[in-house]
C-alpha positions, 0 to 999 in steps of 0.5 A, a space after each residue: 062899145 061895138 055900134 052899127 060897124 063902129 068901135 068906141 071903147 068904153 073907158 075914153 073920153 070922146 070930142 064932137 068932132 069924132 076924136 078920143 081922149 084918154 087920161 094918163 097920170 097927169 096928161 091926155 093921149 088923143 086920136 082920131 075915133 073909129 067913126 071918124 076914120 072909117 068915113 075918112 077912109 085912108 089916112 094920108 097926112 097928119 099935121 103934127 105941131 111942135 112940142 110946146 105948142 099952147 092948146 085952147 078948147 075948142 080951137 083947131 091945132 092940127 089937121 088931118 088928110 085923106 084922099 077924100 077928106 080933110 078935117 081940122 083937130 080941135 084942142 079938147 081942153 086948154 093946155 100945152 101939146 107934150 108930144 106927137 106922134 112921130 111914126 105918123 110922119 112916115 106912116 099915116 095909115 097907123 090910124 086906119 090900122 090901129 085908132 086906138 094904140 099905135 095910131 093915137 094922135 097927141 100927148 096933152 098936158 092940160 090946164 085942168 083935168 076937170 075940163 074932161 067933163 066937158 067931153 061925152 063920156 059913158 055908154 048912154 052919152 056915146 051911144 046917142 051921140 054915135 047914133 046921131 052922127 050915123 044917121 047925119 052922116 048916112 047916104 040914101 
């Protein structure tokens, strides 16, 4: 779906705090939206945890940087970190560039897939949600 300037596809999952989530076989792949990305502007460190690392919903694991912002990454659902991006050490700029593929975040294996339904999903939820965070966020 395509909103005011911002791009939020259909088919993910999306976190309060502007991050995605997309299932995968039996694993979650995780980024930054592209809300979140354009108010932050560029991206300039990504912490990337250890492999293994116990996530709990709703509790920061990570951090991310930029030259006006620094926001926590709050875990989506219980379970374990799988992977991280590692082309994201080098070059944090993959999430400005490309949110969605090259620049996803996280691999997570979770507890339980069903806590998907605790994220907001589908064009109506998304559009209130996006909509509502706009109009916070708006400068006069």
């Amino acid at each position: 779906m395509e909103l005011e300037g911002y791009n939020l596809p259909d088919d993910l999952y999306y976190q309060e705090g502007h991050f995605w989530i997309k299932k995968e076989d039996d694993y979650l792949v995780m980024g930054m939206d592209d809300f979140a990305q354009q108010m932050a502007g560029l991206v300039v460190y990504i912490q990337l945890p250890a492999e293994g690392k116990k996530l709990k919903a709703g509790k920061k694991f990570a951090k991310v940087e930029s030259g006006k912002w620094l926001g926590k990454v709050f875990a989506p659902v219980n379970g374990e970190l799988i992977s991280s991006n590692q082309d994201l050490e080098t070059k944090p700029t993959l999430i400005n560039e490309d949110c969605y593929g090259q620049g996803w975040m996280y691999k997570i294996k979770p507890d339980d897939m069903a806590e998907l339904d605790n994220l907001i999903k589908g064009p109506e939820a998304v559009k209130e949600w996006l909509l509502a965070d706009i109009e916070k966020y708006k400068t006069t």
